[in-house]
N, C-alpha and C positions, 0 to 999 in steps of 0.2 A: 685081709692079707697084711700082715706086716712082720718087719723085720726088725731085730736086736741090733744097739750100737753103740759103742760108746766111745769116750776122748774125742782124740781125733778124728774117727773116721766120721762120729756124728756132726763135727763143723762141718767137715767136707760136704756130707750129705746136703746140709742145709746149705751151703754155700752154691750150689749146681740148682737154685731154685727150681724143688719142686714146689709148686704153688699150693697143691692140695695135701699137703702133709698135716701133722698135727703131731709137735713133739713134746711127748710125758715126760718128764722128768723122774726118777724114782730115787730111790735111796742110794746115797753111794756113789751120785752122779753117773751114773747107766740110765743110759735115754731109749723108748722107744717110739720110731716111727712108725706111724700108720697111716696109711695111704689110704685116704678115704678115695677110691675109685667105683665105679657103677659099672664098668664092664671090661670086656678085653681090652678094648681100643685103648682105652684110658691109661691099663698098664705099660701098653706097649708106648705109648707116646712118654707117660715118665720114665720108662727104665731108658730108650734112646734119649730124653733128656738127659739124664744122668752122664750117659755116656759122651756123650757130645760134649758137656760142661766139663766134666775132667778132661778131656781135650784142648776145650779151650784154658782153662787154667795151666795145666800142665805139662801141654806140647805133648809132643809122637809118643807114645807109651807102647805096651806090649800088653795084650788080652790079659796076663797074669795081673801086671800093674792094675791096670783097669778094676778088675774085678776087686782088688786089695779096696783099691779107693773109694768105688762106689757101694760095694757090699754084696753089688748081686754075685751071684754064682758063673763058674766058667762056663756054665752049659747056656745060660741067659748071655754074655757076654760073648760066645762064638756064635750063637743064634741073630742075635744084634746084629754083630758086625759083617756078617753075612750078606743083609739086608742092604749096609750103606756101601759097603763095597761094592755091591749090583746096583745101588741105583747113584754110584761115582762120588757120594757127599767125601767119602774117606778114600785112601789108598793106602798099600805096604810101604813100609820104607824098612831097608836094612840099616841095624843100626851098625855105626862104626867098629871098626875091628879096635880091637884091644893089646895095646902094644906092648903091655908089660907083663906079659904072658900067664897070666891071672884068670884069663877065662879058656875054655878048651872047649870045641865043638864047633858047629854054625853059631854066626850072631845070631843076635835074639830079633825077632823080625818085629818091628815095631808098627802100630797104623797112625799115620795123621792124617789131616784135611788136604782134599782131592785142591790144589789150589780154584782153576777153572770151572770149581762148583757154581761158584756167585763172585760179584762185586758187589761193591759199595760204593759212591757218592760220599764225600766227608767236605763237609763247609766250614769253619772255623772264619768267625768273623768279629771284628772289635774296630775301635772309633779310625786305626788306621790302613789297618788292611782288611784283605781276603786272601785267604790258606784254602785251594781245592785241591785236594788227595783224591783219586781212583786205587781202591784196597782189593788185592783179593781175597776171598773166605780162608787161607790160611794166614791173614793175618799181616801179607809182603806186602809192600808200598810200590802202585805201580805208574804210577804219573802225577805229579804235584805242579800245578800253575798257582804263581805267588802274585799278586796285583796291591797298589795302593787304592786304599779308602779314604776320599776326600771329605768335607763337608759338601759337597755340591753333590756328590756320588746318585744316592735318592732322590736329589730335586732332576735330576737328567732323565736317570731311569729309575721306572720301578722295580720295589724290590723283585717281585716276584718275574720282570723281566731281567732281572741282573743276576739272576740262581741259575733262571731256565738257558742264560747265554754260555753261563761256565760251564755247567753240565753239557748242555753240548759240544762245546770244547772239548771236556774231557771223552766223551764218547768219540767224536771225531779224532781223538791222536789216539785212542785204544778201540778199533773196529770192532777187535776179536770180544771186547767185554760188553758192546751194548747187549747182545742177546740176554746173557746172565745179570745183568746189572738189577737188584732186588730191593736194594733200599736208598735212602737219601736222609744223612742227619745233619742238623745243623745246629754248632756253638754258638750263643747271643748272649752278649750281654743288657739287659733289662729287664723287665716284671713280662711275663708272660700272662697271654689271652686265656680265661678259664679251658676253652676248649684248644689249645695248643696251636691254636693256627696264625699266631703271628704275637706282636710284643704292645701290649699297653702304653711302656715307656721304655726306650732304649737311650742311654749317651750316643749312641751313634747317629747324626743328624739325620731326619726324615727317613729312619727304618722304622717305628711305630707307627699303629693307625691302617697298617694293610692287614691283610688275612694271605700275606705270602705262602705262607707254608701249605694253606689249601689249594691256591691256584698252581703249587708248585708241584703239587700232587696230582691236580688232576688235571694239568698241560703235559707230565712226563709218564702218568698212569702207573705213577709207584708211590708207595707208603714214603712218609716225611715225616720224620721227629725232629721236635727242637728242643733244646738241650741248654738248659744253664752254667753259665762259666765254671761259678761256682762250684757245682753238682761236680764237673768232668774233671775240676780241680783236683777234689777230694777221690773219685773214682779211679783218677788215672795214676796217681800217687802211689794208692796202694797197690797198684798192678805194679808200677815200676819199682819199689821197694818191698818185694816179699816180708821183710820181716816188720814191716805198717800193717802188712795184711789184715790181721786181727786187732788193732791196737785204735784205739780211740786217737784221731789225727783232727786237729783244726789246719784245713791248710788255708793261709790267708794271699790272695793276690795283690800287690802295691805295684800300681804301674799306673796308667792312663786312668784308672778306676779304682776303688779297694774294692773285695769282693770277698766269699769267703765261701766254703764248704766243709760241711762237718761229716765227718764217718765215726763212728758211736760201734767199739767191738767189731768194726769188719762191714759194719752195714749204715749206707749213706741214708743222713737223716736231715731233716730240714722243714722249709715251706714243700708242703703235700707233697708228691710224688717228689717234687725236683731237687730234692736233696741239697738246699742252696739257700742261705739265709740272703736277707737284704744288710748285712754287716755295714760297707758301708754309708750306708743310710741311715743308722744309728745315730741319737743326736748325742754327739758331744759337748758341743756348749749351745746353749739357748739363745736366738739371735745372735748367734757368731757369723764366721764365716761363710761367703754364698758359693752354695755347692754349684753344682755342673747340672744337676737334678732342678735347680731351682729354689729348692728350701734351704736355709739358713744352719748352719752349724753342725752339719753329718760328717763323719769322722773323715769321708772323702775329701772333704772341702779342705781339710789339714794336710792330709798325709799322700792322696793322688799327688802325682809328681807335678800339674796345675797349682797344687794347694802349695808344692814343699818351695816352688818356684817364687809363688806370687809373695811369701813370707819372707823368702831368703831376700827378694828384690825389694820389702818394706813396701810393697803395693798395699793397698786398701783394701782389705779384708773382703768388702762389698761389691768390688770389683771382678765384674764376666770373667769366666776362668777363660783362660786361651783353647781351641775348639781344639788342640792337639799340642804336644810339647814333642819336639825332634828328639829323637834320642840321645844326638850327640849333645846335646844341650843340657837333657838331664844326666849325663854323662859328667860331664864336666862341673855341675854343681856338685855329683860324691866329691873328683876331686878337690875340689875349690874346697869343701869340709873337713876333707882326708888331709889338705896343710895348714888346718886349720882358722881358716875363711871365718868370723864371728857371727856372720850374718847368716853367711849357708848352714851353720852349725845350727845356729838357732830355728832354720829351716826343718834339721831334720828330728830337733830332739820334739817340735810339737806333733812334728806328725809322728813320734814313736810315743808321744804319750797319748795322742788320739786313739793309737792304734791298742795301745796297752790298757786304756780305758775300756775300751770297748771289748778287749779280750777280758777282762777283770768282770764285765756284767755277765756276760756271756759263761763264763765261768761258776757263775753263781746257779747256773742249768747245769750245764754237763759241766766235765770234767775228764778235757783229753790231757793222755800222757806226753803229748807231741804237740808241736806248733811249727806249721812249717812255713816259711816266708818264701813265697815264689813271684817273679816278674821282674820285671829291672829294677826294683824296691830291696829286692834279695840282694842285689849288689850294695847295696849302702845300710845292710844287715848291722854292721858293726860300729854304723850311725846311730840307729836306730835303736837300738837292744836296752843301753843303759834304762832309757827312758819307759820302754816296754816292761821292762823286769821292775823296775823303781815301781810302776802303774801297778803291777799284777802284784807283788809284793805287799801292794799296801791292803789285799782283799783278803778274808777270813780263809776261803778255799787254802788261797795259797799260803797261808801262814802255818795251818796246818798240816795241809798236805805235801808242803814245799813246791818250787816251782817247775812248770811243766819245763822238757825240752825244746827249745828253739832251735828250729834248723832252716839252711836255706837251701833255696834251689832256684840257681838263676834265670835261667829258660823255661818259662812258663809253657812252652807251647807243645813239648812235648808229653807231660801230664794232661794237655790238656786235650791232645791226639790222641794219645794211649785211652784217656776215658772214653772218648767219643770214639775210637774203632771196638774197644771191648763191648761198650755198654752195646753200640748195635751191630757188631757179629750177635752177642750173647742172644739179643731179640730174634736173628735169622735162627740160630742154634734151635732157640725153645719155642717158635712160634710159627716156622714155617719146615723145619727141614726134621724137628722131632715127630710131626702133625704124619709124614709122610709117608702115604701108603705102601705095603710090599708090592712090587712090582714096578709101584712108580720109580719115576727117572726126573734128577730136576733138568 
């Protein structure tokens, strides 16, 4: 079986990952798909992929839309929808009337996600907080508890009692979602366990060293991913900027950590799965500076707002980073630079040439058109930039190619939401609700 595609619709196709594809390329830039499948089941689980991913990419559509986008046919797209409308994954929605008298007839009856199909579980967590979200499957935010992260935090409780408490929080102030509640993900910053069950080494004191993420599974009896800053960086970017979608993006985090995620044409690439380099960890200067990790001279050590502090104050390089910097603190060093302060300036230009250093090596692999500066670092972007461009400037890449885009985006946390709700709706989408039998009901 396969089907003809080309331009756009074959990104599409490939973007709604079907996993058993294999795409020819031929002359002319016309591609064709073939679905290497072994039997019915198989098709019908990709074609309701298909569907369900244009969904999620693209909000409430209309069977016509649908069909444009995915390729199949209206007779295979009202046979579909059929299917999820009885067992409540999807529901009609009409779409809004049109006031400028340009369309005539009934609206066009559009389908999206059934919301009370499923929840979700969203953990977000770094050296000072925890972010717990309750989502529902169409994607609406429906209870968020915010709590501080201390350094004592893991020496009190364990990790894996400290997840299972908020979750249950969160199920006790939403009754109506423990029944559907499907998954559990969680943002970390550190190197993760080969088998995903918890963190090697994390900045956040005493969360490494446990296998949380399994006990957290199987105290709550649901599936548990964890997810790299990085990865949800670069992932959630491109969901909130349509037109990054396709575009080769380094988004780099500066704040309590540097961190960084690379998306290459539309598709996040990195260490293995996790789409997430150790940037950084990168050595910038050789017994330099003592990072937060432990080792000497990682571009963290400079440019973490620990590092841009401990510089600005003429501390001793060698000396323990602080286990957290207050925000308002790092606040007030942009402005102490911004009227221009000698010392905070000098603060911010080393960590914009750590940073530009290490974008310059990095560089010498891929080659994004974009560079995006997210976290409270993004606010002292125009600190920071001389010294970054002066860095990237001085590399072959960029001489010839000239310099990528720098952009910021100050609020990290909502890139870093947006990746960690898409990436796991997308997993319920392809893994549990396209699997699903006719007849069944979730």
């Amino acid at each position: 079986m396969s089907t003809s595609f080309s331009g756009l619709e074959e990104i599409r196709v490939l973007r709604y990952g079907v996993h058993n594809a294999v795409l020819e390329i031929g002359v002319g830039g016309e591609g064709r798909l073939t679905r290497n499948v072994s039997d019915s089941d198989s098709v019908r689980r990709q074609n309701r992929g298909l569907i369900l991913g244009a969904l999620r990419s693209g909000g409430p559509q209309s069977r016509t839309a649908l069909a444009g986008i995915t390729g199949l046919s209206h007779a295979s797209v009202t046979a579909i929808m059929q299917d999820l409308l009885a067992q409540r994954i999807v529901e009609e929605l009409t779409s809004p009337e049109r006031t400028d008298g340009r369309m005539r007839g009934r609206p066009a009856t559009l389908v999206g996600f059934q919301r009370a199909a499923a929840y979700v579980a969203l953990f977000e967590i770094d050296v000072n907080r925890l972010r717990a979200s309750l989502v529902d499957y169409s994607g609406v935010l429906v209870d968020r508890i915010e709590i501080a992260v201390s350094p004592s935090t893991f020496v009190e409780t364990p990790p894996g009692d400290f997840f299972a408490a908020h979750l249950d929080s969160l199920r006790g102030r939403t009754p109506q979602a423990a029944r559907t509640l499907r998954r559990i993900a969680i943002s970390v910053q550190g190197i993760l366990n080969p088998d995903n069950s918890g963190l090697k080494w994390s900045p956040i004191a005493s969360l490494a060293g446990s296998s949380f993420a399994h006990d957290l599974a199987r105290d709550s009896g649901l599936p548990v991913a964890l997810y790299k800053r990085g990865r949800l960086l670069a992932e959630g970017t491109r969901w909130l900027d349509p037109g990054l979608l396709q575009s080769s993006v380094a988004t780099v985090f500066v704040g309590s950590t540097v961190a960084m995620g690379l998306s290459l044409h539309g598709h996040i690439t990195g260490r293995s799965e996790g789409g997430a380099t150790e940037f950084g960890h990168m050595n910038h200067m050789p017994n330099g500076a003592l990072c937060r990790c432990g080792m000497r001279g990682c571009i963290e050590a400079y440019a973490a707002d620990y590092g841009i502090l401990r510089t600005s104050y003429s501390v001793p390089d060698t000396t323990p980073p602080a286990p957290a910097v207050p925000a308002q603190q790092f606040d007030a060093l942009i402005q102490r630079a911004e009227a221009g302060d000698r010392d905070a300036t000098h603060g911010f230009n080393l960590a914009g040439r750590a940073i530009g250093y290490g974008l310059s090596r990095m560089m010498a692999m891929f080659d994004p058109s974009h560079i995006l500066i997210v976290g409270p670092g993004a606010r002292a972007l125009d600190l920071l930039r001389p010294e970054v461009e002066a860095a990237l400037a001085a590399s072959l890449v960029c001489k010839i190619n000239g310099l990528p885009k720098i952009l910021a985006h100050p609020d990290e946390r909502e890139p870093i939401f947006r990746g960690l709700m898409m990436k796991t709706l997308s997993a319920l989408d392809q893994t549990d609700f396209a699997a699903l039998e006719t007849g069944s009901r979730v």
